[in-house]
C-alpha positions as CSV (number, residue, x, y, z in Angstrom):
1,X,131.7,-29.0,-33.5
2,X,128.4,-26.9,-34.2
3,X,127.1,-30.4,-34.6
4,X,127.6,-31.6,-31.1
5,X,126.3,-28.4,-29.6
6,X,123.2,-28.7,-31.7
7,X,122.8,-32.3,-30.9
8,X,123.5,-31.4,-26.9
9,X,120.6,-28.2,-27.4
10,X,118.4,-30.9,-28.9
11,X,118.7,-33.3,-25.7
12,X,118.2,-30.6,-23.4
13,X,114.9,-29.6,-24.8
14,X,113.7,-32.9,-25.1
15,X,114.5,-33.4,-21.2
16,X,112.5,-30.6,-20.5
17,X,109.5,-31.4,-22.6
18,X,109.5,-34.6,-20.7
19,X,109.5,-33.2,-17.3
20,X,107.2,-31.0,-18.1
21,X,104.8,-33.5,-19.4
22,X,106.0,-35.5,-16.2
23,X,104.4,-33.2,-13.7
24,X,101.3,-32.4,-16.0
25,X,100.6,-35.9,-15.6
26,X,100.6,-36.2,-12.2
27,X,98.7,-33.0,-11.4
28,X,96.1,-34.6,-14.1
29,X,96.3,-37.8,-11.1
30,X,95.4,-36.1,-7.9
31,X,92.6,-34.2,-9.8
32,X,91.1,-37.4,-11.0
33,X,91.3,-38.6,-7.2
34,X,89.7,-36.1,-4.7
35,X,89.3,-36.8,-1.1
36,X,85.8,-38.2,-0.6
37,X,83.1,-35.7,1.3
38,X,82.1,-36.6,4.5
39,X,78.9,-38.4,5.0
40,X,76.3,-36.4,5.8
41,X,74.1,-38.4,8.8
42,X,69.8,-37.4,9.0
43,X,69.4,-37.7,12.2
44,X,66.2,-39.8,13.6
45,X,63.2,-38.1,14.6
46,X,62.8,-37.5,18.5
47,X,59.4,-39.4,19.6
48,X,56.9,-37.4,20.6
49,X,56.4,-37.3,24.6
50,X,52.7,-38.3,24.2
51,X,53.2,-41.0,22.0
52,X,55.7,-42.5,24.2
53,X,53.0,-42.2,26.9
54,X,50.2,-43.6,24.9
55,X,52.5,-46.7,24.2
56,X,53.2,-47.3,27.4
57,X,49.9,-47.0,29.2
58,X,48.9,-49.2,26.3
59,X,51.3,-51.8,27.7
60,X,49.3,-51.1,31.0
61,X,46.1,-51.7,29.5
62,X,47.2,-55.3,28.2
63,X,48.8,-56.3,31.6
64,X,51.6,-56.4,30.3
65,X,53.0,-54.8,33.6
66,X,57.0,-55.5,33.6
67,X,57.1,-54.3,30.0
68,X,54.6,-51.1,31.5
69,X,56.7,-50.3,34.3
70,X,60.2,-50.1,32.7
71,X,58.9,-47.3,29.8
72,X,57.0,-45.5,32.8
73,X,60.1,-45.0,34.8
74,X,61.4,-43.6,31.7
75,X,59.2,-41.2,31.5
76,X,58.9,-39.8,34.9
77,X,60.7,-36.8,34.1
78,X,57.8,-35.7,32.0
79,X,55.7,-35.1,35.3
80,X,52.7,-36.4,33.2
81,X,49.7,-37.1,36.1
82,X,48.8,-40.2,33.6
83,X,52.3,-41.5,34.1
84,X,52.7,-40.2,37.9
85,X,49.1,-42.4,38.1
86,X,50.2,-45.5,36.5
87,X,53.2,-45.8,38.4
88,X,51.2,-45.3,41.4
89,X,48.7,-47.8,40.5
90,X,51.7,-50.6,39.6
91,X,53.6,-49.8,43.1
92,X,50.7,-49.6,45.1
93,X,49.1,-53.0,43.8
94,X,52.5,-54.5,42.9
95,X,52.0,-54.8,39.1
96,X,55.4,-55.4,37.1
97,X,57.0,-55.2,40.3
98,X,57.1,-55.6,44.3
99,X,54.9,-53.6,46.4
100,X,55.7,-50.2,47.6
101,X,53.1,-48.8,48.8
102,X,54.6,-45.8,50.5
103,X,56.3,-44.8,47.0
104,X,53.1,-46.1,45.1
105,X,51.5,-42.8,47.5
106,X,53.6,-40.6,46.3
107,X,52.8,-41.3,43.1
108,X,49.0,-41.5,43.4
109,X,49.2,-38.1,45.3
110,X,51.2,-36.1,42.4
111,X,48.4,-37.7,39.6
112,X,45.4,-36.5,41.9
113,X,46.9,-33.0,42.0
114,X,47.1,-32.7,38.0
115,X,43.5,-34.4,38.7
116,X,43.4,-37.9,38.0
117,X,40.5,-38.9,40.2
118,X,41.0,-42.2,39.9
119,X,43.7,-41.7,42.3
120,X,41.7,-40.4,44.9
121,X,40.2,-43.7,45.5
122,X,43.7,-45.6,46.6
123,X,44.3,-42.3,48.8
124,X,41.6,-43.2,50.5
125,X,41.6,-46.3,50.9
126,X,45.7,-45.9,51.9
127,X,44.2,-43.5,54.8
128,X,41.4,-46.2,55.5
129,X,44.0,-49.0,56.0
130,X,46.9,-47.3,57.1
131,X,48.9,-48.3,53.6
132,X,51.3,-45.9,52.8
133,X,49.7,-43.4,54.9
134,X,49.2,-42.8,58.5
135,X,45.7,-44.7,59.2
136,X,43.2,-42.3,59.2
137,X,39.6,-42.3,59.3
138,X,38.0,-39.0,59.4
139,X,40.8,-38.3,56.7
140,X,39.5,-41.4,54.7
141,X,36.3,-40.1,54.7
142,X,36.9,-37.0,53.6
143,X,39.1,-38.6,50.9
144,X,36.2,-40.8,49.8
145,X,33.9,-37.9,49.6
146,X,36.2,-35.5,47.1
147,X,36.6,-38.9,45.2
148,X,32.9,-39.8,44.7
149,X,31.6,-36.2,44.1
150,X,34.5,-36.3,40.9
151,X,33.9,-39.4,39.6
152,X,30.3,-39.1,39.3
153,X,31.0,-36.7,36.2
154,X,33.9,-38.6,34.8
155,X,34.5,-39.2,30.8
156,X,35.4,-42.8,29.5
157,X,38.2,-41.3,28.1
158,X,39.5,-40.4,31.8
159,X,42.9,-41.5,33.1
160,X,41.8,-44.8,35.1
161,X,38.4,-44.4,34.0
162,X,37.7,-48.1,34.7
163,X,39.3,-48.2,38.3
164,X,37.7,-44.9,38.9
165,X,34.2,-46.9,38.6
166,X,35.2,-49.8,39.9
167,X,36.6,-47.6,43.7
168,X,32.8,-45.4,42.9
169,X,30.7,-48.9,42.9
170,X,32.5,-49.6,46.1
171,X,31.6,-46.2,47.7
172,X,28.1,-46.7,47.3
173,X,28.1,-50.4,48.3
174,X,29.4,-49.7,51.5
175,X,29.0,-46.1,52.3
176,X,32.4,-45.0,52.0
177,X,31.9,-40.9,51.6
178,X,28.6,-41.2,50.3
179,X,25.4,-42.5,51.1
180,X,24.5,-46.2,50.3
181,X,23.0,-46.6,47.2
182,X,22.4,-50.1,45.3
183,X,20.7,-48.4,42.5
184,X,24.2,-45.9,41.8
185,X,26.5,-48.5,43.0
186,X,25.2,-51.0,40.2
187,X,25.0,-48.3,37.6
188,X,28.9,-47.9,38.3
189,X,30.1,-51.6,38.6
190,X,28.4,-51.7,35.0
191,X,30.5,-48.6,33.5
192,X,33.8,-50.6,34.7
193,X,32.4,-53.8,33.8
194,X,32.7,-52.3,29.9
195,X,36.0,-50.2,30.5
196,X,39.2,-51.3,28.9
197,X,42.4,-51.8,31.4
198,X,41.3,-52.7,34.6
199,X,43.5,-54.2,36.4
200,X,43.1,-58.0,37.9
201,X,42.7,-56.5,41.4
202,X,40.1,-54.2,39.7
203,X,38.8,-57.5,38.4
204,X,38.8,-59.2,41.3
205,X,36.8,-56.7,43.1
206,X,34.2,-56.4,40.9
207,X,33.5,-59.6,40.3
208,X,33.3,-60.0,44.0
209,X,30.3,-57.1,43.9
210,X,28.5,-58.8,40.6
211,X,28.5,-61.8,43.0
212,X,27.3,-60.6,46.2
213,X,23.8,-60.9,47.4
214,X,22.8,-57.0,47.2
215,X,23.7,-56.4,43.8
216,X,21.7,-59.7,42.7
217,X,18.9,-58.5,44.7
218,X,18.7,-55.0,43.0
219,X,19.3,-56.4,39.4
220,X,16.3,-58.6,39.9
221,X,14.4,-55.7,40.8
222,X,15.4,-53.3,38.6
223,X,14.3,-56.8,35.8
224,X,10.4,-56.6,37.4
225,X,10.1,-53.0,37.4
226,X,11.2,-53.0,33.5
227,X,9.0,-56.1,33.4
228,X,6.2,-54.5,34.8
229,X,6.3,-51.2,32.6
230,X,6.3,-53.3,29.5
231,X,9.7,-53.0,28.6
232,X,12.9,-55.3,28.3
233,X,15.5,-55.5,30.2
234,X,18.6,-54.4,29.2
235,X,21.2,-57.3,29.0
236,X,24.2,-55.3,30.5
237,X,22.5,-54.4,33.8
238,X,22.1,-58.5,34.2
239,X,24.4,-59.2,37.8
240,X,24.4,-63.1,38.1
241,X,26.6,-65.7,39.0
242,X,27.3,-66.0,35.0
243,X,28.6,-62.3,35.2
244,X,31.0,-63.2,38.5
245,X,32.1,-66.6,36.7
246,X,33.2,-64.2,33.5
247,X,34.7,-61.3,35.0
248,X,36.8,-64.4,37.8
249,X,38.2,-66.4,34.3
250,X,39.6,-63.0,32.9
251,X,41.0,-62.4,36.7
252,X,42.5,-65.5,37.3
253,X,45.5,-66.0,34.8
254,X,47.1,-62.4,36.1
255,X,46.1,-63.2,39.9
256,X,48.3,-66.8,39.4
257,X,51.6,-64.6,38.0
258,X,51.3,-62.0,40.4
259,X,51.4,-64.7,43.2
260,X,54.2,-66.5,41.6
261,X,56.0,-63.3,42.1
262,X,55.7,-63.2,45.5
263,X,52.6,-60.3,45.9
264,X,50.7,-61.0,49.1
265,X,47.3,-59.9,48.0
266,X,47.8,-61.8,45.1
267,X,48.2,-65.1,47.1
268,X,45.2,-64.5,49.4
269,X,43.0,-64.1,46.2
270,X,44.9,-66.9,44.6
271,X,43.6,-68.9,47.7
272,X,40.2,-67.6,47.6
273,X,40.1,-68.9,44.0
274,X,40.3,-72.5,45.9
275,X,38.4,-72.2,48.5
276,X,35.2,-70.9,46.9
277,X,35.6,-72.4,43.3
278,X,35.4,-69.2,41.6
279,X,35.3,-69.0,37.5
280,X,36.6,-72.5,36.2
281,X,38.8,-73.4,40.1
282,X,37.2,-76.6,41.3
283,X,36.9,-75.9,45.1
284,X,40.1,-77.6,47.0
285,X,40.3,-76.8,51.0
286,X,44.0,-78.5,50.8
287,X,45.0,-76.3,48.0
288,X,43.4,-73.1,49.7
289,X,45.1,-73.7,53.1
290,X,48.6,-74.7,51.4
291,X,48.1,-71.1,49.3
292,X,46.9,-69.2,52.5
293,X,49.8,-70.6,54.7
294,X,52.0,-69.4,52.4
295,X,51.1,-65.7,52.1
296,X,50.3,-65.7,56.1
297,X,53.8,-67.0,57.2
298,X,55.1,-64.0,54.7
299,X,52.6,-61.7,57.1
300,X,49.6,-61.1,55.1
301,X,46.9,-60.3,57.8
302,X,43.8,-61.8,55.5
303,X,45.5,-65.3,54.6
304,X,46.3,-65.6,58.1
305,X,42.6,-65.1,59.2
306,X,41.6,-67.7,56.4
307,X,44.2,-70.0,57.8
308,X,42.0,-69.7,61.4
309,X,38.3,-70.1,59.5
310,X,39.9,-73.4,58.1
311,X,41.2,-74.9,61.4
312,X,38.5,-73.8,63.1
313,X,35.4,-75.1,60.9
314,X,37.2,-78.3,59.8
315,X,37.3,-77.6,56.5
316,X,39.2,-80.2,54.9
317,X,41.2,-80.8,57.9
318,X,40.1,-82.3,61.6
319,X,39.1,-78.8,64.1
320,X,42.2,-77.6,65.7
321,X,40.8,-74.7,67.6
322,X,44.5,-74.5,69.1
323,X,46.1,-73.8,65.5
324,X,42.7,-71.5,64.7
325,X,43.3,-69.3,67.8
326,X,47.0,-69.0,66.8
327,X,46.2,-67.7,63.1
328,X,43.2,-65.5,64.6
329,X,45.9,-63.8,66.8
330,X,48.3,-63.6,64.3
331,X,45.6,-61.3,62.2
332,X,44.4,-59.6,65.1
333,X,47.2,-58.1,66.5
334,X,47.5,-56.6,62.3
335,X,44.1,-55.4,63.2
336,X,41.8,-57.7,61.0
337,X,38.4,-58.0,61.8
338,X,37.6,-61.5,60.8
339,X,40.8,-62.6,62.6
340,X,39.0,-60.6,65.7
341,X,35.3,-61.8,65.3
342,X,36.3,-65.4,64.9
343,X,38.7,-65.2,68.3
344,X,35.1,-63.4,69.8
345,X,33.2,-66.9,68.4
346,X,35.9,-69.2,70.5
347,X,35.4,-67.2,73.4
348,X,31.3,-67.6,73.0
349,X,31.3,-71.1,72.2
350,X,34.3,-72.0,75.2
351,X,36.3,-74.0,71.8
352,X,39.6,-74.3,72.6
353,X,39.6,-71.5,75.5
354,X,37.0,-71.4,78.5
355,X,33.7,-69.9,77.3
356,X,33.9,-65.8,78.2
357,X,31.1,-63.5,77.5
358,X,32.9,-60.9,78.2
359,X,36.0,-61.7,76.2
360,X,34.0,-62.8,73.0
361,X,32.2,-59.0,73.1
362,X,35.1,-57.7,73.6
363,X,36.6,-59.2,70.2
364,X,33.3,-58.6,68.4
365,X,33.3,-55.1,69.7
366,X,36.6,-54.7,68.3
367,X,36.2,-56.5,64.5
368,X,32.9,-54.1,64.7
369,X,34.9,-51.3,65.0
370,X,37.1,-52.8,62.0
371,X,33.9,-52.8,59.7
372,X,32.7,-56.2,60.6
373,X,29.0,-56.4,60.1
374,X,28.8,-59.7,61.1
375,X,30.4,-59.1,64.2
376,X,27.9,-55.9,64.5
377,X,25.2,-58.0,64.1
378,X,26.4,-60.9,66.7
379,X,26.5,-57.7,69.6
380,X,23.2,-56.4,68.4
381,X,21.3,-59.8,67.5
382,X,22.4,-62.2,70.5
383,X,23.2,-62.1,74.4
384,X,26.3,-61.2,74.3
385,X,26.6,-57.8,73.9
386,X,24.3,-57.3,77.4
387,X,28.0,-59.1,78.3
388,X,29.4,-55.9,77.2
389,X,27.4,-52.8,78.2
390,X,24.1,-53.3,76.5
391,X,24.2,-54.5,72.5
392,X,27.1,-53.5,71.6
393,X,27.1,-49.6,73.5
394,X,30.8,-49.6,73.8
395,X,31.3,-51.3,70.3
């Protein structure tokens, strides 16, 4: 009997001691396994607000415009007048986009008051034209002269430096707020002439300068004057048709995008790339006309008067003097001056319409009034402003 109940003891503790060893065992477990910690994320560094402006006005700089415009209107927010300029600049012109020239204003106008000059120019020039601005003259003018009193003490390292230069060499080319001045005017087309960015508008219009016949004139005699003191000539002042041929090469890929995108101003250059031969273009009236048609059916006042100077010189086409008063009316009633001055040379020369003194002053008168020197000059020089109330009184 004592046996059993020792035996029975014996089992018990055994049991126990193995239950015992049972849960040590598995508490040992879950400490060997603990839940993993959560991973800790580093979060990126946030881009600095000017680099993120440098980059994308260096996407400017390269034309590469689409690319330009999209990180610009990303940046907006920031109310930086480099980024209020740049987005004014692509609107206005219609780089990396279509042309909006009333937001492109707003723009421009918000850069020149945290004082990027540069944007001065295009304010006047929207007040000269009536683009994006009520067309106003006396307000142009003033415009002009803030823009060319600023400029004339701008740094390289200036917000639009280079379109800045190129707007001052036009200001003193043609008077616009200052005085003309060849001398100053070629002094500034050669300061954009070695900025970086300009833009193939900014291109275009410079090279247009280089190869007119005043800047050519002044170069040569600024070259005997060095001559004459003994001294050399310095290579960058050189305006030639070499200079105009470089400066239309680098214009010309940019001009041909911009016109397969549909912008106007883009076209009419495109055209004038034909019909003058400019850089490597081989001159093609046929091309020229198809290009101008084009942009003057879409309503761009300057193809349409190119359309007119084709039908009505026979350039690469028979005279059709019907067809050329038709395009010259078309660009008139837009209030273009060659459109005007050559409706005033039908009337002179009775081509197409019967011959009227009167009406051909009347038409020079008003291309006069739209800047047209040669108009100007055909009241002063000939007859036909006597037609009109004595060379060109009323003009």
């Amino acid at each position: 009997m004592k046996k059993r109940i020792m035996a029975v003891l014996l089992l018990a503790v055994l049991i126990l001691t193995l239950c015992a060893c049972g849960r040590k065992s598995k508490s040992v477990e879950v400490q060997e396994t603990p839940a993993p910690a959560p991973a800790v994320e580093t979060p990126e560094p946030t881009p600095d607000p000017a680099e993120k402006i440098a980059a994308a006005a260096e996407l400017f700089r390269q034309g590469s415009y689409a690319d330009a415009l999209k990180e610009l209107k990303a940046l907006e927010a920031l109310g930086d007048p480099e980024v209020a300029w740049l987005l004014g600049k692509s609107f206005y012109e219609g780089l990396g986009g279509k042309v909006d020239v009333k937001r492109g204003v707003e723009y421009l106008q918000s850069a020149a008051d945290g004082g990027v000059v540069a944007a001065r120019y295009l304010l006047a020039d929207a007040s000269d034209n009536g683009t994006g601005l009520p067309k106003d003259k006396d307000e142009a003018a003033r415009s002009y002269v803030k823009f060319a009193a600023l400029s004339d003490e701008l740094k390289p390292d200036a917000p639009g430096y280079g379109s800045a230069m190129v707007g001052l060499t036009q200001c003193y080319a043609k008077g616009l707020g200052v005085e003309k001045n060849a001398k100053f005017a070629l002094d500034a087309a050669n300061k954009a002439a070695d900025a970086e960015g300009l833009t193939p508008f900014d291109l275009m219009t410079l090279a247009a300068y280089f190869d007119s016949t005043d800047s050519v004139k002044i170069t040569e005699a600024a070259d005997a004057q060095a001559a004459a003191a003994g001294e050399k000539p310095e290579a960058a002042r050189k305006i030639d048709a070499a200079k105009a041929k470089e400066l239309y090469i680098r214009a010309f890929d940019s001009i041909q995008a911009l016109a397969d995108a549909g912008n106007l101003r883009a076209q009419k250059l495109l055209g004038d790339f034909y019909f003058d031969g400019l850089g490597n273009v081989t001159r093609d009236y046929a091309k020229a006309l198809e290009i101008y048609t084009r942009a003057g059916e879409a309503g761009d006042a300057a193809s349409q008067a190119r359309v007119g100077y084709i039908y009505q010189n026979a350039l690469g086409v028979p005279a059709d003097y019907g067809k050329a008063m038709e395009w010259n009316n078309r660009a008139a009633e837009q209030g273009n001056p060659q459109g005007q001055e050559q409706i005033g040379y039908l009337y002179q020369e009775g081509l197409g319409v019967t011959k009227s003194l009167d009406e051909a002053s009347r038409w020079y008168a008003k291309a006069k009034e739209g800047g047209s020197e040669w108009a100007a000059a055909m009241l002063d020089e000939t007859d036909i402003g006597w037609a009109y109330g004595g060379h060109g009184a009323h003009a």
